[in-house]
C-alpha positions in Angstrom: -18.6 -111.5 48.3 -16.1 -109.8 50.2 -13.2 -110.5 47.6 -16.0 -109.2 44.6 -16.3 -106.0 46.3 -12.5 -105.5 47.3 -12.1 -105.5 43.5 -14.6 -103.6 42.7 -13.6 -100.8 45.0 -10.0 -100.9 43.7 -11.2 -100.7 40.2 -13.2 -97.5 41.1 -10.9 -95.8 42.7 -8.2 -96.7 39.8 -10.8 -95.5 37.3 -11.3 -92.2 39.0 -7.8 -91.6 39.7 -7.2 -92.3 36.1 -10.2 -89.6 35.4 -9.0 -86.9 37.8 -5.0 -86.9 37.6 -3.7 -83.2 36.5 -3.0 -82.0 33.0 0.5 -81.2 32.8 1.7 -79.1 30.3 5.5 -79.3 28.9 6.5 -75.6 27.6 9.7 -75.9 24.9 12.1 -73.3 25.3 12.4 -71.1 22.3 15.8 -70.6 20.7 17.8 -68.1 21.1 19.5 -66.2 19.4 23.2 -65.1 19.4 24.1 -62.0 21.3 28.0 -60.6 19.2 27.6 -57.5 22.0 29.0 -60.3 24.3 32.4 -62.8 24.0 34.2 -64.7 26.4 37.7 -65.6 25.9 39.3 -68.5 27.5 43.1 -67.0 28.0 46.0 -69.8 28.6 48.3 -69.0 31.3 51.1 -70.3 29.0 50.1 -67.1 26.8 53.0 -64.3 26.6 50.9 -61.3 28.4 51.6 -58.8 25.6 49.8 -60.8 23.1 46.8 -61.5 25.1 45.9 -57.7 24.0 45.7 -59.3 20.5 43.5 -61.3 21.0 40.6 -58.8 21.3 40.0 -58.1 17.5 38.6 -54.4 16.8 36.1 -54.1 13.6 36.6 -51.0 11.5 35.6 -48.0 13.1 35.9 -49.9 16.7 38.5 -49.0 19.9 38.8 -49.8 22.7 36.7 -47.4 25.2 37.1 -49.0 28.9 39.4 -51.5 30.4 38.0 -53.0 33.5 35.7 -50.0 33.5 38.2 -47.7 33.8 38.1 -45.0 30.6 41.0 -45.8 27.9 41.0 -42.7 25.5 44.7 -44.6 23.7 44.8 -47.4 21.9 48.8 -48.2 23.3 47.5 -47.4 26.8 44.5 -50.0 26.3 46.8 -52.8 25.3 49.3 -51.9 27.7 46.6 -52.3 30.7 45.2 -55.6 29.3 48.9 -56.5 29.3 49.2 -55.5 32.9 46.0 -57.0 34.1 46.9 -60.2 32.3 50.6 -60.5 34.4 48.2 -60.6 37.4 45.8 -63.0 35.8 41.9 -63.2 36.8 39.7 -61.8 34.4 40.0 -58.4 32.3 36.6 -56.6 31.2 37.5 -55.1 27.7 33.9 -52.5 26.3 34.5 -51.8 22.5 33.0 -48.6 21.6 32.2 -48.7 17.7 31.4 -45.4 15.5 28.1 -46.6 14.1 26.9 -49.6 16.4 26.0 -50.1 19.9 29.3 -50.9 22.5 30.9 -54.5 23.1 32.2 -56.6 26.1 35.1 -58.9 25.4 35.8 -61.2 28.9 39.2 -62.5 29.0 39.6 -65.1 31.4 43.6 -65.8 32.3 44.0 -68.6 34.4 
C-alpha cells in the first residue's frame, strides 16, 4: 500500500511538472546586412610604411578628409601621415569624405 502510493505521488508530481514547466521561446537573429561605411584592414608589419597609404583605395570623387581625426585638406599630406603613423605602428583612423555619398572609416591595423 505504501509502495502503490509512493508511485502514485511520484507520477503526479511528474505529470504536473510536465504540465506547468515554462514556455521558452528561441528568437533567430535576423541577418544583417553589410555596412561599406566601415573596413578594417589587417596591415603586416613586414609592409614597407609608404605603401600602407595604398592600401586605402579612394572611389571617384572620394579623398581623404581626416587622418586619425586630425583634418587633411592634401592628398600628399594624407599619405604622408598614414606613412608616419604606420612607422610607429598601432592603428591609423583614415574618414573618406566622398562628393555625393555619406563619409567612410578605413581602420588600418599595423602590427
Amino acid at each position: 500500500m505504501v509502495f502503490r502510493s509512493l508511485v502514485l505521488g511520484l507520477l503526479l508530481a511528474a505529470i504536473v511538472l510536465i504540465v506547468d514547466r515554462p514556455v521558452v521561446a528561441v528568437a533567430v537573429p535576423t541577418a544583417v546586412e553589410p555596412d561599406d561605411r566601415l573596413r578594417v584592414i589587417d596591415v603586416s608589419s613586414a609592409m614597407r610604411d609608404g605603401a600602407v597609404a595604398e592600401l586605402v583605395v579612394l572611389a571617384s570623387g572620394e579623398r581623404i578628409s581626416m587622418v586619425d581625426d586630425r583634418p587633411v585638406d592634401d592628398p600628399l599630406e594624407a599619405r604622408a601621415r598614414i606613412a608616419m603613423r604606420a612607422a610607429a605602428r598601432g592603428y591609423i583612423d583614415v574618414t573618406i569624405r566622398g562628393a555625393f555619398a555619406a563619409d567612410r572609416r578605413v581602420l588600418l591595423l599595423v602590427h
